[in-house]
PADO-705142 format. One record per residue (C-alpha): x, y, z. Coordinates in pm, whole numbers, padded with zeros to 5 digits, always signed. Layout:
BEGIN
XYZ/...
This chain:
BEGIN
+04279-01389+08471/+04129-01559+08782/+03902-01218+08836/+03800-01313+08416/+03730-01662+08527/+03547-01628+08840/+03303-01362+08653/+03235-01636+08368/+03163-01915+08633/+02900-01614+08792/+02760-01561+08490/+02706-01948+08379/+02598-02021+08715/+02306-01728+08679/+02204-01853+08325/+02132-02200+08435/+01837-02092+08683/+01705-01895+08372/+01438-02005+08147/+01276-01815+07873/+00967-02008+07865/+00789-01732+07584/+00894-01478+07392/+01001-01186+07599/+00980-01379+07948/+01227-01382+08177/+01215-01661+08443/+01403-01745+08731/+01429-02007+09027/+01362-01916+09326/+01492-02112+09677/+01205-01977+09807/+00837-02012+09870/+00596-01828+09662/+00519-01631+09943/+00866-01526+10096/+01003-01455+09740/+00690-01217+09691/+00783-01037+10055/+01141-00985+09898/+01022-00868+09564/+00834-00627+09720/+01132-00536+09981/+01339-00466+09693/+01009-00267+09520/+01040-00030+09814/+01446+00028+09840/+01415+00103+09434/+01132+00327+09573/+00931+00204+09269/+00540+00172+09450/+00319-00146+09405/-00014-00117+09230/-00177-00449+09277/-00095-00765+09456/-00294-01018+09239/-00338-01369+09375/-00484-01611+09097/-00486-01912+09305/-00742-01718+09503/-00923-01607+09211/-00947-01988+09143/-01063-02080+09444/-01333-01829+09469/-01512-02025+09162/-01419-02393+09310/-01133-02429+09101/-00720-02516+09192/-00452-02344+09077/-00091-02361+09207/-00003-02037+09394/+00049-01785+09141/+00070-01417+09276/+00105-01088+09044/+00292-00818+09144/+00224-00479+08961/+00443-00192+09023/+00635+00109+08848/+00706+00439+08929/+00678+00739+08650/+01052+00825+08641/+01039+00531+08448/+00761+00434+08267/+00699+00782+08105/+01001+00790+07891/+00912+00465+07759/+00591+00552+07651/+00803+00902+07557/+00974+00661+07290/+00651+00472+07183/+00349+00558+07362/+00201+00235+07266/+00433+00036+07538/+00134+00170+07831/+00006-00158+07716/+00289-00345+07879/+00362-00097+08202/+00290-00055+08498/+00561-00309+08509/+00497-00692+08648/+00631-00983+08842/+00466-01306+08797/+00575-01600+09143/+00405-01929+09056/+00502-02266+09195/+00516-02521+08892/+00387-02855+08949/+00782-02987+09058/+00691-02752+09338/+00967-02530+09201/+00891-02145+09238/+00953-01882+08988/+01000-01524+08917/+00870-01404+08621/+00886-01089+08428/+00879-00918+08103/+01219-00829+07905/+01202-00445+07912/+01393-00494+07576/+01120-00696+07400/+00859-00466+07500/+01088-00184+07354/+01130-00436+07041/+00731-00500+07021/+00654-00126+07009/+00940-00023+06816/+01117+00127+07040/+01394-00098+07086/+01692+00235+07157/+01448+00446+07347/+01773+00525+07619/+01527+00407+07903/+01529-00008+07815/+01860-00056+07944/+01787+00113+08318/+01488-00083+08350/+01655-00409+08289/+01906-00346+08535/+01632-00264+08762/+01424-00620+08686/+01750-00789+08678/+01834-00640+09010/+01486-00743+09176/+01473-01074+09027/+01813-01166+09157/+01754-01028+09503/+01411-01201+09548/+01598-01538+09429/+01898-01539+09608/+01961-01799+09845/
């Protein structure tokens, strides 16, 4: 029963530092800065083998036309063994992959991970029990949490 408990308390504990702030976004809190959380996003990337396409920085992209912007960074990354039997299931879902971690810093100064629910992109191509969805939540669930932890 204690085992029972202590897994509930786990569980609670990881919804609170979630935030679904749209439809199919995943967000989490990091204790990190926007830059250390990215390094350990893309530590996990490379233990998960999965390879990064593009390392977007929009604050940059501000900058470069005299504009602000909190840092926001854009990971995109993927790896075939998954993506293809997604698009297997609804080809239209190449829209949504490679796949994508968003690391802003809101104006609290709180960072974030962002990503989108593998099983609302399955949803919003109709593909909602293509037998893929469920691997590649574990595997943004997985990232997420090891970029965040403390």
């Amino acid at each position: 029963m204690n085992l029972i408990k202590s897994l509930s308390t786990v569980a609670l504990l990881a919804l609170a530092s979630v935030s679904y702030a749209a439809d199919g976004l995943t967000a989490l809190k990091s204790p990190h800065s926007v830059d250390e959380t990215l390094q350990r996003i893309e530590q996990s990337l490379a233990k998960r083998e999965l390879k990064v396409f593009a390392n977007i920085d929009h604050s940059a992209g501000a900058k470069s036309i005299g504009q602000t912007l909190r840092p926001t960074r854009l990971l995109i990354f993927g790896n075939p063994k998954g993506g293809t039997p997604l698009m297997q299931c609804a080809q239209t879902s190449g829209i949504d992959l490679p796949l994508k971690m968003l690391v802003w810093e809101d104006e609290a100064k709180q960072v974030w991970v962002g990503y989108n629910d593998p099983a609302y992109i399955g949803k919003r191509h109709d593909a909602g029990d293509c037998a893929v969805i469920p691997k590649l939540e574990k595997a943004l669930q997985g990232i997420a949490a090891e970029a965040t932890a403390s």
